[in-house]
C-alpha positions in Angstrom: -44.6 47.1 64.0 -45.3 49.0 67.4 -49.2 47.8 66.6 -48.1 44.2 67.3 -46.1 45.1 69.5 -48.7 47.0 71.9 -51.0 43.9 70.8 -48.6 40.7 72.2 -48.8 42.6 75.3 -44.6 42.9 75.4 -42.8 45.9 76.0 -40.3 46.9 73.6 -37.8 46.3 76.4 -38.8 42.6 76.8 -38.7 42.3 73.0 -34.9 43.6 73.2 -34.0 40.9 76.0 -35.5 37.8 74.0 -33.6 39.3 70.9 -30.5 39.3 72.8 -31.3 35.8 74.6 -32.3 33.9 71.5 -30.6 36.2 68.7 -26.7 35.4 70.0 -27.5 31.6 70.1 -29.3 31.6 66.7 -26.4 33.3 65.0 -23.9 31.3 66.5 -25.4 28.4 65.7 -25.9 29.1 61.6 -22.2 30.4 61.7 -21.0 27.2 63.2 -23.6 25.1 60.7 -21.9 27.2 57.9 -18.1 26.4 59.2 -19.1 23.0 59.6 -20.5 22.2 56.0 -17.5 23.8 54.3 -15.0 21.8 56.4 -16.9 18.9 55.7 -16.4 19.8 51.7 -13.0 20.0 52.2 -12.6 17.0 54.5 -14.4 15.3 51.6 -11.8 16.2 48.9 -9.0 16.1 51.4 -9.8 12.2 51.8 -10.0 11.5 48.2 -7.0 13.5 46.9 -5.2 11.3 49.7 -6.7 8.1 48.8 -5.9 8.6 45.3 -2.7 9.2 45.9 -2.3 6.5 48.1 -3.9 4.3 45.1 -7.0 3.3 47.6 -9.8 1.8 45.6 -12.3 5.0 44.7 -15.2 2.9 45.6 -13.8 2.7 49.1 -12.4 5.9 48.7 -15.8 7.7 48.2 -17.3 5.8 51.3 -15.2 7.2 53.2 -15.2 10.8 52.3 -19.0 10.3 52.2 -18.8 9.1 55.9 -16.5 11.6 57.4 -19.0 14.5 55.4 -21.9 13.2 57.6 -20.2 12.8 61.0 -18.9 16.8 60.7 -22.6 17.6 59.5 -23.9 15.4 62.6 -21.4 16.8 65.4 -22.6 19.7 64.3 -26.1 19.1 64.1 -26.4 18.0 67.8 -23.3 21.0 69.4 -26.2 23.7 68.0 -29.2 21.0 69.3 -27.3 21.8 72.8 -26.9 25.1 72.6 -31.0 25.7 72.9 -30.8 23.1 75.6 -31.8 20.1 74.2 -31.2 16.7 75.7 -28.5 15.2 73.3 -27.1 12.4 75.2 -30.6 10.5 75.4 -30.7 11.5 71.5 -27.1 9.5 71.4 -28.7 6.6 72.9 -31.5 6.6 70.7 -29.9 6.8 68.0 -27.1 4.1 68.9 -30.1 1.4 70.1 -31.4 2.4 66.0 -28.1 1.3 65.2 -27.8 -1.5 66.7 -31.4 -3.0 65.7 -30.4 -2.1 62.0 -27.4 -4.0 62.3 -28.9 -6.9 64.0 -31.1 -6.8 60.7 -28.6 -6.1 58.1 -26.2 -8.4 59.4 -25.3 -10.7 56.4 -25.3 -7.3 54.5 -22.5 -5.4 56.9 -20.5 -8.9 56.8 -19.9 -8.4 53.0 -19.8 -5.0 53.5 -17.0 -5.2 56.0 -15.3 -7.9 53.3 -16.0 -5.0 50.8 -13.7 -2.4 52.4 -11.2 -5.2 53.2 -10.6 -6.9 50.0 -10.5 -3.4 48.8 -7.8 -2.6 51.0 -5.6 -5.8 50.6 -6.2 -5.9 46.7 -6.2 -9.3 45.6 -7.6 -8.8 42.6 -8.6 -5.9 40.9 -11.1 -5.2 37.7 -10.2 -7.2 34.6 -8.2 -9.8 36.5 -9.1 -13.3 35.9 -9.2 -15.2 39.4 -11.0 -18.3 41.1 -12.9 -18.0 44.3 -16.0 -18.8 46.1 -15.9 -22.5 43.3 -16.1 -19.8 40.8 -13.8 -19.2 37.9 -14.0 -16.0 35.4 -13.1 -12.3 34.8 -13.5 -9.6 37.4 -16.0 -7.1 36.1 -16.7 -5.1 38.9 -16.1 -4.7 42.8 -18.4 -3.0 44.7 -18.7 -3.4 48.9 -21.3 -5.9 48.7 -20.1 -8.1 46.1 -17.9 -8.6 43.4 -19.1 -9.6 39.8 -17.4 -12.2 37.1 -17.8 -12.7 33.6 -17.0 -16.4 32.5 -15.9 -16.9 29.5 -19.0 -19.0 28.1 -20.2 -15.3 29.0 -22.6 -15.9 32.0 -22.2 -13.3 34.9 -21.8 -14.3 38.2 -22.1 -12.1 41.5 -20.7 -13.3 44.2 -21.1 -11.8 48.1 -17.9 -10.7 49.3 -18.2 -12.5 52.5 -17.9 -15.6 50.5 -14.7 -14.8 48.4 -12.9 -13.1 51.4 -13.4 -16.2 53.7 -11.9 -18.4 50.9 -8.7 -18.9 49.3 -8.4 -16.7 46.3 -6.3 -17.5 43.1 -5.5 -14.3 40.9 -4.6 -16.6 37.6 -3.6 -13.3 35.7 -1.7 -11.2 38.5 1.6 -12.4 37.0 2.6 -11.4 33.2 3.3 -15.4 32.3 2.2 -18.8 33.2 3.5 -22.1 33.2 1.2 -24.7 31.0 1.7 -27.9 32.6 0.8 -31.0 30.3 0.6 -34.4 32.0 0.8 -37.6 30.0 1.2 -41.6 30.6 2.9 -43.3 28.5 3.4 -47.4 28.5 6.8 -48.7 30.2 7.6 -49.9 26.8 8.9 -46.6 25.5 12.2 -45.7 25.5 13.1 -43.0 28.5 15.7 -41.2 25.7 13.9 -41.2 23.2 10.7 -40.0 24.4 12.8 -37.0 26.6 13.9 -36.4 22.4 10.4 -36.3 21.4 9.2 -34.2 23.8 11.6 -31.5 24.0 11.4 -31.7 20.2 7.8 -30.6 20.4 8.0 -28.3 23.4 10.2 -26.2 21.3 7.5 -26.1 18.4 4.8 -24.8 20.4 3.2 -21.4 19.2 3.4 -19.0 20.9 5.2 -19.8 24.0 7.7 -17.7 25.6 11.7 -18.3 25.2 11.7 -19.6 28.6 13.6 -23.1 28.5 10.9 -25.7 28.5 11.2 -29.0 30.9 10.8 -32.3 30.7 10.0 -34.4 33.2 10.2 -38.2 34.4 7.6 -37.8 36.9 6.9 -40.9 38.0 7.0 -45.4 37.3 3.9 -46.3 38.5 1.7 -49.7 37.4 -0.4 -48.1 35.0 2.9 -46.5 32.9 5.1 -43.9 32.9 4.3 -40.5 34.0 5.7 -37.6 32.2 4.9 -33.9 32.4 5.4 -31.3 29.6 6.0 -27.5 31.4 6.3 -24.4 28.6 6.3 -21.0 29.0 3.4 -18.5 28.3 2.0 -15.3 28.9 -1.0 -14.9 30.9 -3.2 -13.9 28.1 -2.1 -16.3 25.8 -2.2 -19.4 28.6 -5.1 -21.3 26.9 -4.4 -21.4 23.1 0.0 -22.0 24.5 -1.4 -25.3 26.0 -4.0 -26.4 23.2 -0.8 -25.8 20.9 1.6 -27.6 23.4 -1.1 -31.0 23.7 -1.1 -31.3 19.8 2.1 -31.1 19.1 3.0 -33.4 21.9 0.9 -35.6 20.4 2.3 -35.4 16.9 5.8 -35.6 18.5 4.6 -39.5 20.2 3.0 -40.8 17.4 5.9 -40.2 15.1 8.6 -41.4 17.0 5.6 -44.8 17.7 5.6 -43.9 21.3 2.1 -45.2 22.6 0.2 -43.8 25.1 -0.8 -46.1 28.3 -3.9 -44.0 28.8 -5.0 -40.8 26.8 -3.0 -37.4 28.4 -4.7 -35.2 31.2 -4.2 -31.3 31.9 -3.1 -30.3 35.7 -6.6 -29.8 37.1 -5.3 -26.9 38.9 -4.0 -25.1 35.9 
């Protein structure tokens, strides 16, 4: 040791000035890099205890501990970067001018990023909910904060950018527990008004499968082409599409015994 020192040409006195110029600094600095990394562990699990408890989506609850992680690690990174003297504020703009040319470049992908973290927030919808949006009808599968994918039920999945389902009306078909099935017929002006309310009601109490709820029958309207009626039962969500294929049959058993004639074959509510 006191060969390289009497070699660098530096006294031993010079040797214990640098140590205590550059020593201080250097230990400061890995005591505040260590402070910072454990705060930003518990900052991390701070944020996702809360958010689970706050029933926050984990996806979006993740993101953010993930995000708060890095910003500790990066005020960190550049307080001990100007402690040695370094320039940080033209490192700031450098790095906000990279920000802003990434997000000029990404900026379809931070749009359904940003409806991501939003629909996550609101809720509309949540994983095996069935639900129409962006012209698309089916099963949520999964939600992620790019996009959201469905399952139809002739099995095809579809993912769908989340811009495009947040910036459109959304229709959660399975957020309630029941559904109304709504069966629309015409019948010719012929027919009896009391005896086809009789027949009607007679099979709306005979569907399968429907709920106890009191089913309705109504005169809907008189127009040219007949009379319009409209069949509403009672079923649960789940059940919704074997409740009306039982409801249409035995409306139609119900007509043709009682000889009520149809002006033009039935029709389901489109929007059902």
């Amino acid at each position: 040791m006191e060969q390289i020192v009497k070699d660098s040409g530096i006294t031993p006195q010079e040797w214990i000035d640098i140590a205590l110029l550059y020593g201080a600094p250097i230990l400061w600095s890995c005591v505040i890099l260590i402070i910072a990394f454990f705060a930003s562990v518990w900052m991390r699990r701070l944020i996702v205890n809360a958010c689970e408890r706050a029933e926050i989506e984990p996806t979006l609850s993740r993101f953010f501990a993930k995000l708060t992680r890095w910003v500790i690690l990066l005020l960190a990174g550049i307080f001990v970067l100007n402690r040695f003297g370094f320039e940080t504020a033209s490192f700031s703009v450098l790095i906000g001018a990279v920000g802003l040319a990434v997000g000029l470049a990404f900026q379809g992908t931070l749009s359904n990023f940003a409806s991501g973290i939003m629909l996550m927030i609101f809720r509309p919808y949540k994983i095996g909910d069935s639900i129409i949006a962006a012209g698309q009808t089916g099963t949520v599968y999964e939600i992620d904060l790019f996009s959201t994918t469905l399952d139809t039920v002739d099995n095809k999945r579809i993912f769908i950018p989340n811009t495009a389902i947040f910036g459109t009306v959304i229709t959660n078909i399975s957020f309630h527990e029941k559904r109304r099935v709504d069966v629309v017929l015409v019948l010719q002006h012929s027919a009896d008004i009391d005896k086809t309310r009789a027949a009607l009601t007679e099979a709306a109490t005979k569907v399968p499968g429907c709920l106890p709820d009191q089913p309705e029958i109504v005169l809907v309207d008189m127009a040219s082409v007949g009379m319009t009626w409209q069949v509403q039962v009672w079923s649960r969500s789940g059940d919704f599409l074997s409740v009306r294929q039982a409801t249409i049959r035995e409306v139609k058993v119900a007509l043709d015994s009682a000889g009520i004639a149809f002006a033009m074959p039935p029709t389901i509510d489109p929007k059902r």
